[in-house]
Z-matrix of the N, CA and C atoms (Angstrom, degrees):
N
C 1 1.453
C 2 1.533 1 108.18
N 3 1.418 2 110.16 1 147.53
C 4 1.387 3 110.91 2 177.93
C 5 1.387 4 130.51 3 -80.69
N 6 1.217 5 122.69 4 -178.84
C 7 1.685 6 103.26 5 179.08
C 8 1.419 7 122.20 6 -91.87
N 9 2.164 8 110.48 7 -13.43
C 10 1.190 9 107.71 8 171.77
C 11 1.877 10 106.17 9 -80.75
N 12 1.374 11 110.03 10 -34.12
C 13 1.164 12 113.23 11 176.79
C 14 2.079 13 106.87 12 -40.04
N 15 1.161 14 73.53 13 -72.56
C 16 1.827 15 80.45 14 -177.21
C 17 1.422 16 130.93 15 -52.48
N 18 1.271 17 103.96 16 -21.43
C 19 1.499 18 105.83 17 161.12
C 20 1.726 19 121.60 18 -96.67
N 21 1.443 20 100.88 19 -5.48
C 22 1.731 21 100.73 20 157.51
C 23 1.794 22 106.86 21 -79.75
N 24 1.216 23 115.22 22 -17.66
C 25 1.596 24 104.49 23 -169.31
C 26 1.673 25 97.09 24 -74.04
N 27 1.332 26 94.24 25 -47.90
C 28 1.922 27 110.88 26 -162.85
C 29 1.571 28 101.74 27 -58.19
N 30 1.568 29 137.07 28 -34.17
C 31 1.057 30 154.25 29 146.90
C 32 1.338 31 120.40 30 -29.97
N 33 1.653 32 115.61 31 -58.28
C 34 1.390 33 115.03 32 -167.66
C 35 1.714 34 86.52 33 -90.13
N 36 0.928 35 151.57 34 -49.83
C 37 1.391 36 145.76 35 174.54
C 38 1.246 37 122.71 36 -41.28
N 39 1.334 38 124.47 37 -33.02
C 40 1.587 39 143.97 38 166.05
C 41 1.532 40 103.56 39 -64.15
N 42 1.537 41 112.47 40 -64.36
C 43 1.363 42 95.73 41 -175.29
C 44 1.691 43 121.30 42 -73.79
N 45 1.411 44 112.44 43 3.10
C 46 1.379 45 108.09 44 -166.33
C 47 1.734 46 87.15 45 -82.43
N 48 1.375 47 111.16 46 -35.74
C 49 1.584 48 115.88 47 -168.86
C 50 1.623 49 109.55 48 -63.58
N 51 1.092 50 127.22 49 -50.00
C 52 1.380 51 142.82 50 -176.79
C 53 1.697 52 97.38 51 -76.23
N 54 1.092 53 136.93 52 -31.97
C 55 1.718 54 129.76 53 162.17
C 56 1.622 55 96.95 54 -70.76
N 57 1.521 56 135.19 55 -77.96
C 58 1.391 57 125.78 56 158.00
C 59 1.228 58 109.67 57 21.94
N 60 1.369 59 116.59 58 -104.12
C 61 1.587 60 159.36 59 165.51
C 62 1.870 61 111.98 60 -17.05
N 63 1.557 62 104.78 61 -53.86
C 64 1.293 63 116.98 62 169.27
C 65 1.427 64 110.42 63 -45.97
N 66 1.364 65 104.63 64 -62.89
C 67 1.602 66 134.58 65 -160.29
C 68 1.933 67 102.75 66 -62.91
N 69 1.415 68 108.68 67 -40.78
C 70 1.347 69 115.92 68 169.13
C 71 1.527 70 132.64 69 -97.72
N 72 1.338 71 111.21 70 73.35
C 73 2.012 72 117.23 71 -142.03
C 74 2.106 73 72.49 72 -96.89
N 75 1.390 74 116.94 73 5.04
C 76 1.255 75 85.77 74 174.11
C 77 1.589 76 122.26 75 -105.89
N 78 1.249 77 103.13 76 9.23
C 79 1.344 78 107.29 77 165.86
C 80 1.184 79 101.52 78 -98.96
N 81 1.893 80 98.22 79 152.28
C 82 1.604 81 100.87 80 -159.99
C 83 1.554 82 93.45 81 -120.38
N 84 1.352 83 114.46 82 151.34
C 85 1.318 84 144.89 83 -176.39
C 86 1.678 85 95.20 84 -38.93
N 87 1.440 86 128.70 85 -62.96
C 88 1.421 87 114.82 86 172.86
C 89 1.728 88 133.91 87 -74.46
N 90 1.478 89 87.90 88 34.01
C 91 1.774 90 92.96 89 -164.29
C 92 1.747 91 75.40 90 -104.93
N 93 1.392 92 108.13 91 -44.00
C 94 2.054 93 130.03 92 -155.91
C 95 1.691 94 79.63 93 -47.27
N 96 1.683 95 106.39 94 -59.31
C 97 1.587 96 117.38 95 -149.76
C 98 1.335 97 107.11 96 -76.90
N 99 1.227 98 124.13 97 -16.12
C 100 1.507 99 98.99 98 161.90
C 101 1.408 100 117.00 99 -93.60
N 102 1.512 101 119.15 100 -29.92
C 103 1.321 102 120.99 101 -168.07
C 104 2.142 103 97.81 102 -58.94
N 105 1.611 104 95.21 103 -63.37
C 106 1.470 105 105.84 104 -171.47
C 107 1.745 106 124.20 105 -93.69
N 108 1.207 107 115.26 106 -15.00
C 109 1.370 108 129.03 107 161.10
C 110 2.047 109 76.47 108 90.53
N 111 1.192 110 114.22 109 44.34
C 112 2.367 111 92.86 110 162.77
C 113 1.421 112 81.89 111 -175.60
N 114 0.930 113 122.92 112 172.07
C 115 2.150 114 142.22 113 -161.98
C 116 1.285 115 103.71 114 -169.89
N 117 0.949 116 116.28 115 165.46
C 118 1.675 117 160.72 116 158.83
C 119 1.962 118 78.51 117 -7.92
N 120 1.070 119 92.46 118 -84.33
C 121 2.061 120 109.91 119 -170.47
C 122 1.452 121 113.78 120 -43.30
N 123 1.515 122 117.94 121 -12.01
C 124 1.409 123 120.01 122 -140.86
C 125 1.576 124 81.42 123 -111.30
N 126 1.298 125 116.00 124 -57.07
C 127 1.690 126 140.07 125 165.16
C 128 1.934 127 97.58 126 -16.49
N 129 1.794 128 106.79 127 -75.81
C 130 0.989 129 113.88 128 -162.07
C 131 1.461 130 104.95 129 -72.74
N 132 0.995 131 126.69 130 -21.95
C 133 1.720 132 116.36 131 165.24
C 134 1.203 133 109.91 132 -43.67
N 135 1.335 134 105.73 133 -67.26
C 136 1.413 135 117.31 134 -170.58
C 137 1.102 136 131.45 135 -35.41
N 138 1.704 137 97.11 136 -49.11
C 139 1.542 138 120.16 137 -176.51
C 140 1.405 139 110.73 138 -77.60
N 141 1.520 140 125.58 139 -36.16
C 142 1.243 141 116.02 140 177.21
C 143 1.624 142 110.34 141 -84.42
N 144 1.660 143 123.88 142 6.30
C 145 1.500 144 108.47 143 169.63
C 146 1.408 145 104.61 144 -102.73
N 147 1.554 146 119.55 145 -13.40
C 148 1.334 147 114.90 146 166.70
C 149 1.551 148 106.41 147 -47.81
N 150 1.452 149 106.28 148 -72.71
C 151 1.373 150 110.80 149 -179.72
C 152 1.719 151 136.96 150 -27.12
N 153 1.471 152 94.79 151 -43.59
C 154 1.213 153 120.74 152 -170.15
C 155 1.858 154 87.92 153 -63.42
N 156 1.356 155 109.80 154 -62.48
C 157 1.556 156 125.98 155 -176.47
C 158 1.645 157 109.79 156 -40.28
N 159 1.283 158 117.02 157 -14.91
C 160 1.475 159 107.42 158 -164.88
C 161 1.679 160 103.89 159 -132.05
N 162 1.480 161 118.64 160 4.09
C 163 1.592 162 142.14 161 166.99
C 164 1.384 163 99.15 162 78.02
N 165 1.592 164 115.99 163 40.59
C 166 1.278 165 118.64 164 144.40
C 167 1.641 166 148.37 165 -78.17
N 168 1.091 167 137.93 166 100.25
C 169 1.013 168 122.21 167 -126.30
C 170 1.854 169 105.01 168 -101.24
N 171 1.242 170 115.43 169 77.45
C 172 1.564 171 130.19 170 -177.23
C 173 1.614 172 106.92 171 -113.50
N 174 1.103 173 108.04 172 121.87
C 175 1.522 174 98.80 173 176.77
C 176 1.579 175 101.54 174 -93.24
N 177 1.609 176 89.52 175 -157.53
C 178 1.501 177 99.27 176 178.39
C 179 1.720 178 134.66 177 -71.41
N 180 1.379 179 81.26 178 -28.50
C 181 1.359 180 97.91 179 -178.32
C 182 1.741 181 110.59 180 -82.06
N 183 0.858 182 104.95 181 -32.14
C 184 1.854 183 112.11 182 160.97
C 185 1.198 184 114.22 183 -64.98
N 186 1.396 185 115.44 184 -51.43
C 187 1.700 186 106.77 185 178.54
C 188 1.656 187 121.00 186 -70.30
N 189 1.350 188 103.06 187 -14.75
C 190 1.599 189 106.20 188 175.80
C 191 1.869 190 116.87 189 -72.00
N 192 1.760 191 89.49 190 -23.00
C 193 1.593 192 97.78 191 -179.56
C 194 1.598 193 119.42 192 -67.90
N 195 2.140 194 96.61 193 -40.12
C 196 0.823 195 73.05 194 177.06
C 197 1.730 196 125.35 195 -102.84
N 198 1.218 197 136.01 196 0.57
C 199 1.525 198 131.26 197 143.66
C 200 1.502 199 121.41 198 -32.24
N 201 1.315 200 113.14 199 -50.77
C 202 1.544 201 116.32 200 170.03
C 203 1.469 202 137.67 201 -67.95
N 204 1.855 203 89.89 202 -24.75
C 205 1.495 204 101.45 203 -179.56
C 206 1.398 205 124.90 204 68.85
N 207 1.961 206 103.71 205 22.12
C 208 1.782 207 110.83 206 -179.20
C 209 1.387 208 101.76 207 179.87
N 210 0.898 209 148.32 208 174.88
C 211 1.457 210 146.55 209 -170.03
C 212 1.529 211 106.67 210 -76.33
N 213 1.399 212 148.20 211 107.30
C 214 1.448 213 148.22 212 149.76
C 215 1.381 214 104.48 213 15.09
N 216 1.285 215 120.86 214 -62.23
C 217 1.383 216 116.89 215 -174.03
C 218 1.481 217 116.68 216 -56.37
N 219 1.426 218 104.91 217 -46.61
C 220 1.305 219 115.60 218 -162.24
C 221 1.588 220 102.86 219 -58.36
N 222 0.945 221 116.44 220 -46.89
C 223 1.515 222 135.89 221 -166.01
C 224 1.198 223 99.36 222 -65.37
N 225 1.808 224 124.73 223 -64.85
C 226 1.131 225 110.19 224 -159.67
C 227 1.817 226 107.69 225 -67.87
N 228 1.301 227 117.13 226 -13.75
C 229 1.560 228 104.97 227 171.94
C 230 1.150 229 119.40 228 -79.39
N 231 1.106 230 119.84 229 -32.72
C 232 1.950 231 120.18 230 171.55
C 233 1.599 232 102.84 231 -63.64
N 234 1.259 233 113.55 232 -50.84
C 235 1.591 234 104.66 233 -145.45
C 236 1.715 235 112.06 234 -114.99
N 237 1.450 236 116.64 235 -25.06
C 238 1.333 237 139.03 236 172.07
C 239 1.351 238 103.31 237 -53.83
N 240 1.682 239 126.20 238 117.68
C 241 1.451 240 123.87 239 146.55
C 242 1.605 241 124.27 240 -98.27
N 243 1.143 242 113.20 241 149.40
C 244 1.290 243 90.15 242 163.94
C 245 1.580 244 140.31 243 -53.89
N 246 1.146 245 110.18 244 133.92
C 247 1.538 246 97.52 245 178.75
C 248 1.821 247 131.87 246 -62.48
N 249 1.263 248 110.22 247 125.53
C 250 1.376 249 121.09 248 172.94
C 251 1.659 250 121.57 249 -27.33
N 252 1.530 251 137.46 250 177.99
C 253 1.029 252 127.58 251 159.56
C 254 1.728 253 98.18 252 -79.97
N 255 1.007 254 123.27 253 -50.77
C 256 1.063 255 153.86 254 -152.73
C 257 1.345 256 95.42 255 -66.60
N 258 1.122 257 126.12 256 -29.09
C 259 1.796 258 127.47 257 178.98
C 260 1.320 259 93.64 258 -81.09
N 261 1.534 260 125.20 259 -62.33
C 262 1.389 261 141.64 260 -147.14
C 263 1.330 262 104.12 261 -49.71
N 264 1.762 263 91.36 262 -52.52
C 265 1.722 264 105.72 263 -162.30
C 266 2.002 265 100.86 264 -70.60
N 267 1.417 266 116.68 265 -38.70
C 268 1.520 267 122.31 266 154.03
C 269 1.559 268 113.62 267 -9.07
N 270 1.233 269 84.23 268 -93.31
C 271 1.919 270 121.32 269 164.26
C 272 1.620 271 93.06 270 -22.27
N 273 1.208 272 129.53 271 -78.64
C 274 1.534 273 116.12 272 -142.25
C 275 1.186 274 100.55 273 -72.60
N 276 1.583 275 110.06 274 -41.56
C 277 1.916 276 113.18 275 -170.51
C 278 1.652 277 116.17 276 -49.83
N 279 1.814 278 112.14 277 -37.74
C 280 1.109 279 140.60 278 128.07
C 281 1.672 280 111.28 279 9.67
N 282 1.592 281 85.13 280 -94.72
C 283 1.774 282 104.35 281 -173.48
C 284 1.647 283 112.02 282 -46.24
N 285 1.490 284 102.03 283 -49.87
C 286 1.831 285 117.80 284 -175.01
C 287 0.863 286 99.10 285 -36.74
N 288 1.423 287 113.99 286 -72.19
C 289 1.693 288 151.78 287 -162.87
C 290 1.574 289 81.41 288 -44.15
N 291 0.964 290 144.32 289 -63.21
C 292 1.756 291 133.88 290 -166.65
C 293 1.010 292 104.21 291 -91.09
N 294 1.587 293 145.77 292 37.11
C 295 1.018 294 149.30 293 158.74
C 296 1.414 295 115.79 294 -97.96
């Protein structure tokens, strides 16, 4: 396989994940981080240091729009719950666990 080939696959696979993700606003960002250790936030890092890497000029707050597909804010008031004890405590055993 070629290298433009392969970076059209890694492309259409990226956006299928971030449409995915859109499509499921009811899983919550600390469900992603314990199940997969990266979320919604983790995505737009990425994407806005790619950018940064290639003298594109998207920050963070742009790349969160577009992973979310709406402004951060917007999202986290529609779709954001607070997190459980039961997630939290998840989450830390989580963190240990990579300690």
């Amino acid at each position: 396989m070629n290298i433009n080939t392969q970076t059209e696959l890694e492309a259409a696979a990226f956006r299928q994940l971030v449409s995915h993700l859109q499509r499921h606003n009811e899983v919550q960002n600390i469900d992603l981080m314990i199940l997969a250790d990266f979320c919604r936030n983790c995505l737009a890092k990425w994407y806005a240091a790619a950018a940064a890497e290639r003298g594109v000029d998207i920050d963070y707050e742009q790349a969160r729009e577009v992973i979310y597909g709406m402004p951060y804010k917007e999202w986290k008031d529609k779709y954001q719950s607070e997190a459980t004890a039961e997630q939290l405590a998840a989450y830390e055993r989580k963190q240990q666990a990579k300690s």
